[in-house]
C-alpha positions in Angstrom: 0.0 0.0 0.0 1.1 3.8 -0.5 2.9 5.1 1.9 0.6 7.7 4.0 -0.2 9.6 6.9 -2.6 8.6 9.0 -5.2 11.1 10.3 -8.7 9.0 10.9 -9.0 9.9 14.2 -11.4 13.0 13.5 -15.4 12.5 12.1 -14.4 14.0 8.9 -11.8 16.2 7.0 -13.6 19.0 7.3 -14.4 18.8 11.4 -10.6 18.6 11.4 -10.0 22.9 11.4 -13.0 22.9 14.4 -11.7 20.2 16.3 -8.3 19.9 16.0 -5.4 19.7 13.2 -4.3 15.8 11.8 -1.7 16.0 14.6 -3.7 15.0 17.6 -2.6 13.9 21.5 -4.3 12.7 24.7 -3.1 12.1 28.5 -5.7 14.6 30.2 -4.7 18.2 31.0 -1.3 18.5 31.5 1.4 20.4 29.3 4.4 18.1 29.5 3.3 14.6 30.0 5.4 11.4 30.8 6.3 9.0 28.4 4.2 6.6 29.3 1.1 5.8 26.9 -2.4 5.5 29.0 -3.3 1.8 30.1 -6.8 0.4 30.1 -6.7 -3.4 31.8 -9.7 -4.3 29.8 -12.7 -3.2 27.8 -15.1 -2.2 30.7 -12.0 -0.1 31.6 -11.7 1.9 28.5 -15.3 2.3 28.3 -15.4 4.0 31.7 -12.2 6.2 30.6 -14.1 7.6 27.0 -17.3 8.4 29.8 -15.3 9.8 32.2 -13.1 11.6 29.0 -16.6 12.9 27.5 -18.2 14.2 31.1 -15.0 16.1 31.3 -15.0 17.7 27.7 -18.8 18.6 27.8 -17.9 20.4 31.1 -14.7 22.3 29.5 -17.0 23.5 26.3 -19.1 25.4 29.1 -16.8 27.1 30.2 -15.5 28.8 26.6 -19.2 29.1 26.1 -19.1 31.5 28.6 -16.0 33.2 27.7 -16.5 36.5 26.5 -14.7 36.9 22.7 -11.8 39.4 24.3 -8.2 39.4 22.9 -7.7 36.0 25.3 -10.5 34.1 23.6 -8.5 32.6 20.7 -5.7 30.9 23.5 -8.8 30.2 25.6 -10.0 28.4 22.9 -6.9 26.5 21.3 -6.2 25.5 24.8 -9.6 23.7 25.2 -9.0 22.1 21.9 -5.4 20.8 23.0 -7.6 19.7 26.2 -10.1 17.6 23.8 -7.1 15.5 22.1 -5.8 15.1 25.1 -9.1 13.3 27.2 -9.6 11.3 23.5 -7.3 9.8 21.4 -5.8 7.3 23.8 -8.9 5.4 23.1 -9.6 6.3 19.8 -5.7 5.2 18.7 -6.1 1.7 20.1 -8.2 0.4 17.8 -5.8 0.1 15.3 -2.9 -1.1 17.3 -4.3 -2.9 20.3 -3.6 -6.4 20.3 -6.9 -7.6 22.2 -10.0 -7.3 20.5 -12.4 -6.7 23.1 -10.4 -3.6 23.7 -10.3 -2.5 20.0 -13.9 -3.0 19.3 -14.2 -0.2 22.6 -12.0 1.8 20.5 -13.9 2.2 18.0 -17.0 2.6 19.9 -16.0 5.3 22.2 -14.5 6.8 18.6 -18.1 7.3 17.7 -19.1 8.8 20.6 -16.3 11.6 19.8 -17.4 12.1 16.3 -20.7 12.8 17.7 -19.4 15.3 20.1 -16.9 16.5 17.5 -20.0 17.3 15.2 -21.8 18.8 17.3 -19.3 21.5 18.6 -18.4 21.9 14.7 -21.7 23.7 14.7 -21.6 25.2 18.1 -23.2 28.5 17.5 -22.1 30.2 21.1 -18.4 29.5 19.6 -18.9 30.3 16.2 -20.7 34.1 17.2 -17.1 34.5 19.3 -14.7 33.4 16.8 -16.7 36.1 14.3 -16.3 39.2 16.6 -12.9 38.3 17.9 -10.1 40.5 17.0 -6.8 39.1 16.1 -3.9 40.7 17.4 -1.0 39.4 14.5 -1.5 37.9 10.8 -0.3 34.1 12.5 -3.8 34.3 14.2 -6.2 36.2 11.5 -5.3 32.8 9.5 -5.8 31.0 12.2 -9.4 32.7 12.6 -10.3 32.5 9.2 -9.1 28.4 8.8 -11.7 28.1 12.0 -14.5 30.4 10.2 -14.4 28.0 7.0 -14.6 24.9 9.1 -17.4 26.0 10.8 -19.3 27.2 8.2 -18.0 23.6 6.5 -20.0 21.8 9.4 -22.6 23.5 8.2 -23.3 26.5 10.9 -24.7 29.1 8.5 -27.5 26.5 7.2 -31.2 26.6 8.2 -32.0 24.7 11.2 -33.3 21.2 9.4 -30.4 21.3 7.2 -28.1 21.5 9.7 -29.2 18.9 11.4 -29.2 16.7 8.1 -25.1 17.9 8.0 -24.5 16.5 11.2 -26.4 13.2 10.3 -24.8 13.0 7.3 -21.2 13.5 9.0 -21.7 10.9 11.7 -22.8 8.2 9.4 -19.6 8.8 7.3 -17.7 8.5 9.9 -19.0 5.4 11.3 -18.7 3.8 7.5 -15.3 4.4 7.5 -14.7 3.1 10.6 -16.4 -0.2 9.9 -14.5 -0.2 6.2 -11.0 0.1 8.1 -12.0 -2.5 10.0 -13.4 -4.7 7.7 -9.8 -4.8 6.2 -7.6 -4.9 9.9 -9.9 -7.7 11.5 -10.4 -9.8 8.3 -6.9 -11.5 8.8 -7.2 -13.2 5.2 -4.8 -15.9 4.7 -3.4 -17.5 1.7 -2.3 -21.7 1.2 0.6 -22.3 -0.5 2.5 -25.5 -0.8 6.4 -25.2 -0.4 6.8 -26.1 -4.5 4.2 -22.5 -5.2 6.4 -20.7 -2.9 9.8 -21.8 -4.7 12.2 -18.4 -5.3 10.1 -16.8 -2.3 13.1 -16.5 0.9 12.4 -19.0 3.2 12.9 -16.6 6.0 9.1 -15.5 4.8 7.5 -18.8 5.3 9.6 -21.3 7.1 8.0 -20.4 10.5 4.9 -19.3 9.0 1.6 -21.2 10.6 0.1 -24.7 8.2 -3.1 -25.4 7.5 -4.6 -29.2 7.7 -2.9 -30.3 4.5 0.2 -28.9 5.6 0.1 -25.6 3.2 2.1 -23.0 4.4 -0.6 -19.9 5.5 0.7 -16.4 4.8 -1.3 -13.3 5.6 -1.9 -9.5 3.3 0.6 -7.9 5.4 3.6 -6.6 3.4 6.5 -8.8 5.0 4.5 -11.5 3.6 2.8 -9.9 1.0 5.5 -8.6 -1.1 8.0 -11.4 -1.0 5.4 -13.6 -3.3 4.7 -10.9 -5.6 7.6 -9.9 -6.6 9.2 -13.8 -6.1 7.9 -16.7 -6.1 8.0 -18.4 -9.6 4.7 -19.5 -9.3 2.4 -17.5 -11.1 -0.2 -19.4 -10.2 0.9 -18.8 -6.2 1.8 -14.7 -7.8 -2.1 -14.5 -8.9 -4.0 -15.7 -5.6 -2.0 -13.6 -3.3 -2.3 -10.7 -5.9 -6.3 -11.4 -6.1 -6.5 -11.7 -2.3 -5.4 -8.1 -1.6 -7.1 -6.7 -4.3 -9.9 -8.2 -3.0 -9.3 -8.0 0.5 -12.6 -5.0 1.9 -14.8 -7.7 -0.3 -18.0 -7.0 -1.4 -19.0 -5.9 2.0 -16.9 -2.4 1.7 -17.9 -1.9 -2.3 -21.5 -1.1 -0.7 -19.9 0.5 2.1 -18.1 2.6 0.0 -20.8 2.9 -2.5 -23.1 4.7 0.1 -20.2 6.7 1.5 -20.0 8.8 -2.0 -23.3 9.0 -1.9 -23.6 10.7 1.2 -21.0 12.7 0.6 -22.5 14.0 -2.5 -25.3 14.7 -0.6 -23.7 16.9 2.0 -22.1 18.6 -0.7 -25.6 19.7 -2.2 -26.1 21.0 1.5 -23.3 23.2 1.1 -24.3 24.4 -2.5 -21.0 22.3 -3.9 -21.9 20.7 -7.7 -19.9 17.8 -6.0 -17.6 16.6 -2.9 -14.4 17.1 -4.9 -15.5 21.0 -5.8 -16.7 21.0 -2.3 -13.1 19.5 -0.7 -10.9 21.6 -2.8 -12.0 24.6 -2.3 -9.8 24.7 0.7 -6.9 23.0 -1.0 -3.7 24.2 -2.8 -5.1 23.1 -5.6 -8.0 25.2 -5.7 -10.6 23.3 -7.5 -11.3 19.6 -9.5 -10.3 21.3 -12.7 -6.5 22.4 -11.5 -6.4 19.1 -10.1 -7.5 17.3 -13.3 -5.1 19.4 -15.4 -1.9 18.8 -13.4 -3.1 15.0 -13.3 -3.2 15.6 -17.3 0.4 17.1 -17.2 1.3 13.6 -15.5 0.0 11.4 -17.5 1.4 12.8 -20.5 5.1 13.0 -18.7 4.5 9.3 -18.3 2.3 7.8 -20.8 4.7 6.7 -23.5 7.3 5.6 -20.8 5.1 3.4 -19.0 4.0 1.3 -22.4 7.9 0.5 -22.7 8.2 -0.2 -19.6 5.1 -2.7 -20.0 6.5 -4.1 -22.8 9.8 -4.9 -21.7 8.2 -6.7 -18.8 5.9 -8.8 -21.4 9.4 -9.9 -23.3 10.9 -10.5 -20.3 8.4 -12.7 -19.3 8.4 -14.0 -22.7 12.2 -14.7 -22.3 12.1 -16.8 -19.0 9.1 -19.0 -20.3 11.1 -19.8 -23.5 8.1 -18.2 -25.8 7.8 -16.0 -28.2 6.7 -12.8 -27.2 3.6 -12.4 -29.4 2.1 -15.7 -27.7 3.0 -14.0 -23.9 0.6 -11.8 -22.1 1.7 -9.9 -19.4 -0.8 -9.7 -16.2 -1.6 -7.4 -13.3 0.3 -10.0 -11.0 3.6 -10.3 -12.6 4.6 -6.8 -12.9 6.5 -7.0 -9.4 8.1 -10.5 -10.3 8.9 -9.3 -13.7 10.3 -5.7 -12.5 12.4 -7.3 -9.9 14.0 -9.8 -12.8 14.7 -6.8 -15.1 16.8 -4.7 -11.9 18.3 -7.7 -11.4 19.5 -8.8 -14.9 20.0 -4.8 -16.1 21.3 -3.6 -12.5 22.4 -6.6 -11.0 20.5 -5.2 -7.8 18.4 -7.7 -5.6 15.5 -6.0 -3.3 16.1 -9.0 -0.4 20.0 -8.7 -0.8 19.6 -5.4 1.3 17.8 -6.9 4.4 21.3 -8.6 5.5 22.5 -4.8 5.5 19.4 -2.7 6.8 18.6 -4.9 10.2 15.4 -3.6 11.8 16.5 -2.0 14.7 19.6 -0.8 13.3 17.4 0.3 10.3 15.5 2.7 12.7 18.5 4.1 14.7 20.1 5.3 11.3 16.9 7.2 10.7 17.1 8.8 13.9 20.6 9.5 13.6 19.9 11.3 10.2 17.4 13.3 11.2 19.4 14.5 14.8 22.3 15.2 12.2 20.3 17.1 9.6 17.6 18.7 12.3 19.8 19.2 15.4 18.0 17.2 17.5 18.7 14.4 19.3 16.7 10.8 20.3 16.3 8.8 23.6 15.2 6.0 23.7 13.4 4.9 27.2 13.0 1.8 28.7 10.7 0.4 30.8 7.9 3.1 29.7 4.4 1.0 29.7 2.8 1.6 26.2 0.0 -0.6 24.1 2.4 -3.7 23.3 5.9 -4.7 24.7 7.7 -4.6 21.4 6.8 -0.9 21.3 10.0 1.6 21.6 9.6 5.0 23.4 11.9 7.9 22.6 12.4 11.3 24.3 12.8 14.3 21.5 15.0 17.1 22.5 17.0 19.7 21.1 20.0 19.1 20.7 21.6 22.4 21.5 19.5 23.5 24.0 18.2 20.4 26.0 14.3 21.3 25.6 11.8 18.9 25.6 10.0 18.4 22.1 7.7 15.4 22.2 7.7 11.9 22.2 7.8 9.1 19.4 6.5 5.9 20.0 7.6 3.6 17.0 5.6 0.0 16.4 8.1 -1.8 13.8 6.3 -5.4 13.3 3.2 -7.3 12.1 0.7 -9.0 14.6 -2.8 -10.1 14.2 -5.5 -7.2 14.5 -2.4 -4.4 13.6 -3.1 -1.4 11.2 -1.2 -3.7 8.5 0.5 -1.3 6.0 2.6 2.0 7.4 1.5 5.0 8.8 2.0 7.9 11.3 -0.6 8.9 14.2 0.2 12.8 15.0 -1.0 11.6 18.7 -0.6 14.9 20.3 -0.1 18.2 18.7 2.6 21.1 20.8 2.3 24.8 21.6 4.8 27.0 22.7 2.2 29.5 24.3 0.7 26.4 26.0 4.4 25.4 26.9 2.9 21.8 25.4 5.3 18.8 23.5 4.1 16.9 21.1 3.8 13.6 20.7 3.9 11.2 17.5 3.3 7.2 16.6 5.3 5.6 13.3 3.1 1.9 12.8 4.7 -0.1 10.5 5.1 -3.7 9.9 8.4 -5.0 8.7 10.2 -8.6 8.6 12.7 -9.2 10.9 14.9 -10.6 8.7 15.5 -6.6 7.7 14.7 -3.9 5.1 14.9 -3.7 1.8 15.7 -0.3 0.4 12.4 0.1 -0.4 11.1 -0.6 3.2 14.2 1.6 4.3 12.2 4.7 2.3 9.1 4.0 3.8 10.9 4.1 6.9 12.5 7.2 6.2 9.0 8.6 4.9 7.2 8.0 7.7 9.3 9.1 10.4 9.2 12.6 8.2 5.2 12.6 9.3 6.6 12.3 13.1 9.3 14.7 12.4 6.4 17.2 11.3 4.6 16.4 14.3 6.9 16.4 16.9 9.5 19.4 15.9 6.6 22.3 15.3 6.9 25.2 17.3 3.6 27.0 16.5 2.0 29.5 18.7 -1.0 27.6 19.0 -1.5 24.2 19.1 -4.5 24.1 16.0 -1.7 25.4 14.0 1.0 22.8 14.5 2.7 20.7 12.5 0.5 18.3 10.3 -2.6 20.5 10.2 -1.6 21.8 7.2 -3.2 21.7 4.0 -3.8 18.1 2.9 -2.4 18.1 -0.6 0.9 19.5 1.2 0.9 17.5 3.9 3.3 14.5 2.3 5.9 16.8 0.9 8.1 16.6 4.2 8.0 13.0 4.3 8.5 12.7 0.5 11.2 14.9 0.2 13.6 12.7 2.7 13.1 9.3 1.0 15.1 10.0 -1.8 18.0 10.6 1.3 18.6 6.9 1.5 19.9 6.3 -2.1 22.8 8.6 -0.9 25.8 6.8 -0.2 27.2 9.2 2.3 23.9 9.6 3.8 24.3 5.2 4.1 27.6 5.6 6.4 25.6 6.8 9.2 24.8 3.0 9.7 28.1 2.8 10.8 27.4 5.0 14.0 24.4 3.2 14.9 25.0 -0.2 14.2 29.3 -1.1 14.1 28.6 -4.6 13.2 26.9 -4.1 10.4 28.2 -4.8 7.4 28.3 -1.3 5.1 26.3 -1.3 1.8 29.1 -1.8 -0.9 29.2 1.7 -3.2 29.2 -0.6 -6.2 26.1 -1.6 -5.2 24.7 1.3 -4.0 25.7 2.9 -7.6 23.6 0.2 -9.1 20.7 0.4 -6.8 20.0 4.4 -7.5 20.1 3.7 -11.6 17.9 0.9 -11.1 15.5 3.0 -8.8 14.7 4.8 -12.1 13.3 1.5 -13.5 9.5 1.2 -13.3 9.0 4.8 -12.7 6.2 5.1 -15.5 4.5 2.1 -14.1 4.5 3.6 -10.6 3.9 6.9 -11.7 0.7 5.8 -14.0 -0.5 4.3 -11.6 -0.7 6.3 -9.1 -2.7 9.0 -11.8 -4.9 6.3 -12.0 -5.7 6.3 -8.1 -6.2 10.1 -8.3 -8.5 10.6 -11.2 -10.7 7.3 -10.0 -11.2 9.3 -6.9 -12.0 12.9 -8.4 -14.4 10.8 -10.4 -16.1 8.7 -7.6 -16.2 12.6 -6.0 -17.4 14.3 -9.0 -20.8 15.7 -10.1 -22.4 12.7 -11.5 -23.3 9.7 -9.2 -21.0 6.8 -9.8 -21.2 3.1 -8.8 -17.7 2.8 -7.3 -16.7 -0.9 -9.0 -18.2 0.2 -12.7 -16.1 3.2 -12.8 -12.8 1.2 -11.7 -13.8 -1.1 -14.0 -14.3 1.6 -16.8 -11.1 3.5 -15.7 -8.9 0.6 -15.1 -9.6 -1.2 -18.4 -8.0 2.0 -20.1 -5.2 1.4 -18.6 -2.4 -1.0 -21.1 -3.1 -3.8 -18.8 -6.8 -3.6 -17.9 -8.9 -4.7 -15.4 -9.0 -8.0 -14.1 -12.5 -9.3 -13.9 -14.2 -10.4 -10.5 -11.6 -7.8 -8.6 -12.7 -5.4 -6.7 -10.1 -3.0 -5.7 -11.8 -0.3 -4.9 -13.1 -2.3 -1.4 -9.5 -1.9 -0.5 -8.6 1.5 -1.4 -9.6 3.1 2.6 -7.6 6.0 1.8 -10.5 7.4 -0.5 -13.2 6.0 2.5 -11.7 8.1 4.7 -9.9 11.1 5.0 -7.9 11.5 1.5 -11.5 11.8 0.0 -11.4 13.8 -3.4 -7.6 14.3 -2.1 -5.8 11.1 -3.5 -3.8 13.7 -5.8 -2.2 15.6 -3.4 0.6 12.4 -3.2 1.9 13.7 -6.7 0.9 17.3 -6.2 2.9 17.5 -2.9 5.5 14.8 -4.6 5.8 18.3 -7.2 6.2 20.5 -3.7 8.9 17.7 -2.2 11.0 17.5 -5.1 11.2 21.0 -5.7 12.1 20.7 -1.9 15.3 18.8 -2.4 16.7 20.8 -4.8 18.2 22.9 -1.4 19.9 19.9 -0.6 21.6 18.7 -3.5 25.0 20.2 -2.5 24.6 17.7 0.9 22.0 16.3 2.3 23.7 16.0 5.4 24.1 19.9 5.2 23.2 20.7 8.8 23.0 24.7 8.3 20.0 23.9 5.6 18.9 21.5 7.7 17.9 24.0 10.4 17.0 26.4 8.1 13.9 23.9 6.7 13.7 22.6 10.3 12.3 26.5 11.4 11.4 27.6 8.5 8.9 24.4 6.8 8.4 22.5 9.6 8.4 24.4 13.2 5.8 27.0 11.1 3.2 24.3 11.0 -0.1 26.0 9.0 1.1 29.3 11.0 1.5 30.4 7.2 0.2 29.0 3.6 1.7 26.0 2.4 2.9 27.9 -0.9 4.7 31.5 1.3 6.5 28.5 4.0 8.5 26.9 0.5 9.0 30.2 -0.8 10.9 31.3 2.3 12.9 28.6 2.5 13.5 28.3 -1.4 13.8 32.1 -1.9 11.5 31.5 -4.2 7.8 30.2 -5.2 8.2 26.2 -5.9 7.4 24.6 -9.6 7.6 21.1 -11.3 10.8 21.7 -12.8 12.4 18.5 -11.0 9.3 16.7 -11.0 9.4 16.4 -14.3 13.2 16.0 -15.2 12.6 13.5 -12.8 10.5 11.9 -15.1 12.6 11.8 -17.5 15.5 10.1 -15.9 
């Protein structure tokens, strides 16, 4: 799956300026909390904490009711909101990482009963009159007021009384559909049988201790340690299809009408708000303005990519030709051996192996080098402590710090590894969100779910990416905390985190291993040489597809109704390849569900931003001086400033494609 941020913990998108920014935090009222993560011995417990949390919150909204709109109201204010994240998203978190399901299935109902209050306070009028009338003092908080106007008038505050109650309906029942299609996916654990011949080329680490059904087949799960290895592997293509069909398949039928009624309501709520559609209604408050920018720069894309993706498709389909002994013309190439066939190409062109690099990127050691880059780059500076009680053992706690100074910054929790009931792909909660008025740290979670044999250098980007999401989180240093870090706009919100994967495929940037982790043994230059030319390979694949993603969800979005499966099926069978029939991807695809609704494009439109990013850094991207100078300028500014003025600072100048595109090309 793509890598993303994680921000699900709200009702909807656009409760997310009312309620609280994607970075979000819990552990009651207190500015600088311990490192421990709240504990709840069973389900009865955490049900009694999310009453207890909600008494509290409902009593807290009385009091800035009562506030009078003076030039304190706006820190009385973002102070209660800090207070709401922290009295919720213990409980709301667990549900995707908890390993007992008792306790996640309270999760996700105490989750409810916050989107309900979050709803309701989206359209609290008391709060709304105050915020109108109040007077900022500085430009940082007239933005800050006018983000809060939209997203109360978004919840619907302006509209007659029946209507508005229709908005909130139609917001809580989205947000209990995407909650069930999440958990339709986490909670399925699908499994595939394969005997020990399908699985031949496929590293036995994957499978060797893997659980057997009655007839002795080997059972692998969807997660991408196991996932992965048999796509791009195993010489079966038999084995290569049924794992393939699995995970395309893997929300069912069950999240097609899920997702089906989703759009609709979100269509509907758009015709509340006077919106032709959901996308017109969701990008309105975007970079991108509007469907129609969003749809041409998707054009621009496809264009950049088309002709470079049919030869890359056809060297795949002779390449497959070539290691079946048959002539091409009698060889088709399908959906399911693009990864095997991709990794054989690198392999015979580069003579670069994916699963060669897990015996140099070990987990642990894996993480500690990303650390170590960004306390070298950032100037801060990772502790890890022990003994800190958090939602599984294998969890590690770290203590962020400047480095120069000593001051507290927030806490990371980091979950490296697969287990039943996990969020299964990779992902970053913004748990807690910091202030410096409020004198409150931030505090992050990176989920992922690796092998413990090691990374490959793939996995060692999508490392690298999602710590960037934490890294967002946990070094702003915004006045107030509905400001900080990730509650910027959404189709900018991956260009910090993009712009650092491409750090990995730096050889110097590689010898940092060798201060985390002595006994490992260093990536060999030769081979690093070959792995960045053949990191180019497949670009137009990857690239085309991910256009795909984005216009089949500013279609879903758009003015017309659409049944989701016919219009993948329409949109996908353009493609060179096609659509497979009886898939249904789109039951998988949560990040359209949820909260990248009409928003899928802002991956390539803040890839544009990233890029652009990284041309500061091309000198040395362990240049510690520009380093800082992103650090305060990008990142410490959270949405304190538009996305577009925050890369003009730091560039000197406004961003374009330029590298996007040459990238492209290479």
């Amino acid at each position: 799956m793509h890598k993303f941020l994680s921000a699900r913990l709200g009702a909807a998108s656009l409760l997310l300026a009312v309620c609280g920014p994607l970075s979000t935090s819990w552990a009651a009222p207190v500015r600088a909390p311990g490192p421990d993560f709240p504990q709840f011995a069973s389900a009865d417990a955490l049900k009694a904490a999310c009453d207890s949390s909600l008494v509290q919150a409902n009593a807290q909204l009385r009091q800035v009711e009562r506030r009078a709109a003076n030039s304190q109201w706006l820190a009385a204010y973002d102070a209660f909101s800090a207070n709401l994240e922290d009295l919720s998203n213990p409980m709301q978190f667990l549900s995707s990482v908890h390993p007992d399901k008792a306790l996640r299935d309270a999760s996700e109902a105490c989750e409810l009963r916050w989107n309900d209050f979050s709803s309701s306070l989206a359209q609290n009028e008391k709060l709304y009159r105050a915020l109108r009338v109040f007077k900022p003092v500085d430009a940082t908080d007239r933005l800050l007021q006018k983000t809060l106007l939209e997203g109360f008038a978004d919840a619907g505050i302006s509209l007659p009384p029946a209507e508005r109650a229709r908005a909130k309906q139609l917001n809580d029942r989205i947000a209990e559909l995407g909650q069930t299609f999440q958990r339709n996916i986490r909670d399925a654990n699908l499994q595939v049988a394969f005997t020990e011949a399908e699985l031949r080329g496929v590293p036995v680490a994957v499978w060797q201790g893997a659980k057997r059904d009655a007839d002795g087949r080997v059972l692998l799960g969807l997660d991408n340690p196991s996932y992965e290895p048999v796509v791009q592997f195993a010489e079966s293509a038999a084995a290569r299809e049924r794992m393939w069909r699995a995970k395309t398949n893997e929300g069912g039928e069950a999240n097609l009408k899920l997702l089906a009624e989703i759009t609709q309501l979100r269509k509907a709520y758009a015709s509340l708000q006077g919106a032709a559609s959901w996308a017109e209604f969701v990008l309105r408050r975007r970079m991108a303005e509007n469907p129609a920018r969003a749809m041409a720069f998707l054009d621009e894309v496809k264009s950049a990519v088309r002709q470079r993706e049919r030869t890359e498709l056809e060297e795949l389909r002779q390449a497959k030709a070539a290691h079946l002994m048959l002539a091409p013309e009698a060889v088709k190439l399908d959906r399911w051996d693009v990864s095997f066939y991709t990794e054989r190409v690198r392999l015979e062109r580069y003579a670069v192996d994916q699963e060669a690099f897990r015996a140099y990127f070990p987990p642990q050691a894996s993480l500690q080098f990303a650390l170590r880059l960004i306390e070298r780059l950032m100037g801060v500076r990772y502790q890890r402590i022990d003994g800190v009680a958090t939602w599984h053992p294998e969890v590690q706690t770290y203590a962020v710090s400047d480095a120069t100074s000593g001051n507290a910054l927030g806490t990371l929790w980091v979950d490296l590894y697969p287990r039943e009931g996990k969020y299964n792909h990779a992902a970053v909660w913004g748990l807690r969100s910091g202030s410096l008025a409020q004198q409150r740290v931030s505090q992050a979670a990176l989920v992922v779910n690796f092998s413990r044999q090691g990374l490959t250098l793939d996995e060692l980007q999508t490392l690298l990416h999602e710590l960037g999401h934490a890294v967002h989180n946990n070094l702003s240093a915004t006045r107030r905390a509905l400001q900080a870090g990730t509650s910027v706009k959404h189709d900018f919100v991956e260009a910090p985190s993009q712009m650092l994967e491409d750090w990995v495929l730096d050889k110097r940037v590689l010898k940092l291993f060798a201060e985390v982790c002595p006994a490992c043994t260093p990536v060999p230059d030769a081979l690093m040489d070959k792995a960045v030319a053949a990191s180019h390979y497949g670009k137009g694949v990857r690239a085309a597809r991910q256009h795909l993603y984005a216009s089949y969800d500013l279609a879903l979005y758009g003015p017309e109704p659409q049944d989701p499966l016919a219009l993948w099926v329409q949109m996908e069978g353009d493609t060179p390849l096609g659509y497979v029939p009886g898939t249904v991807f789109p039951s998988r695809f949560s990040h359209i569900a949820t909260n990248y609704s009409a928003g899928y494009y802002g991956y390539l439109w803040s890839l544009v931003v990233a890029m652009d990013l990284r041309t500061a850094f091309a000198a040395d991207k362990l240049d510690a001086r520009m380093g800082k100078r992103y650090r305060d300028l990008i990142l410490a500014n959270g949405s304190q400033r538009p996305p577009q003025a925050l890369v003009h600072d730091f560039l000197g100048r406004d961003f374009n494609a330029k590298a996007f595109f040459d990238d492209l090309k290479r």
